[in-house]
N, C-alpha and C positions, 0 to 999 in steps of 0.2 A: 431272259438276258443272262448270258456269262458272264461274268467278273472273275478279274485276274486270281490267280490264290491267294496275293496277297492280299487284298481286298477282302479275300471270301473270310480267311481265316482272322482278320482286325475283326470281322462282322462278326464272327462264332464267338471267339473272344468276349466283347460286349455283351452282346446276349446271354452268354452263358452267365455272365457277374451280373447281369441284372435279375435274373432267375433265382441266382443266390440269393441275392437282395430281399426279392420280396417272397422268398422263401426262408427269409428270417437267418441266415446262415451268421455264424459267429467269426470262424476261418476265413478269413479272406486273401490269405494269402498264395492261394491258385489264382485268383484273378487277380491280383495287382501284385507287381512287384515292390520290394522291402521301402523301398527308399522314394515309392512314386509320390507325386506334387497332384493336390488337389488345390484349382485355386478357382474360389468363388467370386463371385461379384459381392457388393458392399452387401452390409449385413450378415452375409455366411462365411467369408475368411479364407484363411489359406491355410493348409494341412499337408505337412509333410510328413510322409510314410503313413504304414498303414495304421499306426498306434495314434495316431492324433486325427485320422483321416475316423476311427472306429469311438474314440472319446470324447471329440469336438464337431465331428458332424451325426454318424450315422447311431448313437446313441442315445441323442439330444432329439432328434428329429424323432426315431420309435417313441421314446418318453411323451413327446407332446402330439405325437399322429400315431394313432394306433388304427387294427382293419383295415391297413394299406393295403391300396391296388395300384399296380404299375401299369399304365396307360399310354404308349407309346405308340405314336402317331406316324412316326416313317423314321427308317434306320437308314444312312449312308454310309460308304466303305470308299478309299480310296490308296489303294496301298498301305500305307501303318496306320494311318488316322481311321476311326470312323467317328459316327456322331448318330445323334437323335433328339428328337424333339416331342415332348407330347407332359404327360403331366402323371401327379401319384395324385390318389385319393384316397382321404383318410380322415378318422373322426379325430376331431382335438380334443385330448384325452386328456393333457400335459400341459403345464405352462408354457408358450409360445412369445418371445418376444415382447414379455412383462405381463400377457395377457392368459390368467386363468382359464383353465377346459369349460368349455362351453357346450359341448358335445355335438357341434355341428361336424356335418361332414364337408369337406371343402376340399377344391380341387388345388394343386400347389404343382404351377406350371415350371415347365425345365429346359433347358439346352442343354445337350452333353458333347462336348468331344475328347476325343481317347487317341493318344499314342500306341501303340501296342508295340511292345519288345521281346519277343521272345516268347509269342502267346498270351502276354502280362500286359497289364497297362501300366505305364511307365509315365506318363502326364495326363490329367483329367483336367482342363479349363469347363467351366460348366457356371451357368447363370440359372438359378433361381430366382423366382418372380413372388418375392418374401413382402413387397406392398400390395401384392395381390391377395395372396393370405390375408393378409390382415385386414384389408378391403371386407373381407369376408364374413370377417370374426368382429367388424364394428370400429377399427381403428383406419382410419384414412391420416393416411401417411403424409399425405401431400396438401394437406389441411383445405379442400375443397381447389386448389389449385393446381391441380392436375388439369395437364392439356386434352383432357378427355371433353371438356367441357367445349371445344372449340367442336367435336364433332355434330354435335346436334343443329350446327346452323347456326344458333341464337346467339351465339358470343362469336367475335372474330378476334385471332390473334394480330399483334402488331404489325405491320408496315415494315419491314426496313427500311431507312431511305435511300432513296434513288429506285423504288418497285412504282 
């Protein structure tokens, strides 16, 4: 399949900063522009530029997952935007969301979408699945109420009325 340049080049882009990533790269300022917006889903936050984007997430995150592996499951492009979805795996090394290293290894699922400007990424919206981890490590988030339980059959969720 071709894709446009612009497409191709949002896709080199990405990949290329995620290769940093889990190549432990310090510099991040070939792959993101000075001033880009990283804004997470609850529990992970929103970071602007690259100085708060390297001290509040990707610092935080080495410290408590060490032996990462970048796991990405399908990459999209669509003119400036691309995205991906798949997961890192790494041992919890580090305290994690009040919770001491335990040295499991666990998977820590992801969305990412990317702006790109100029070669750079310029917005990163991205969700992390941080009650998954913890799922992992022994802390259930959702205190046995998570709607997972509706999938095995044995419990049904509510009615609305008028169904």
């Amino acid at each position: 399949m071709t894709r446009d340049p612009k497409s191709q080049a949002s896709l080199e882009a990405v990949k290329a900063m995620e290769v940093g990533l889990a190549n432990n790269e310090m510099d991040m300022t070939k792959y993101f522009t000075e001033s880009f917006a990283w804004r997470g889903n609850q529990g992970c936050g929103t970071k602007n530029g690259i100085k708060e984007f390297q001290r509040n997430w990707q610092w935080p995150l080495r410290a408590a997952f060490t032996d990462r592996d970048y796991k990405t499951d399908q990459f999209l492009a669509d003119g400036e935007w691309a995205a991906c979805f798949g997961h890192i795996e790494g041992t919890h090394s580090g305290t994690f969301m009040g919770i001491p290293a335990t040295g499991k290894r666990v998977k820590i699922p992801y969305m990412d979408f990317w702006r790109i400007e100029d070669g750079r990424i310029a917005d990163n919206p991205v969700s992390v699945d941080f009650a998954s981890v913890m799922m992992q490590l022994g802390v259930d988030v959702f205190g046995g109420e998570g709607w997972e339980k509706f999938d095995s059959g044995e419990e049904h969720p509510p009615k609305p009325e008028g169904y």
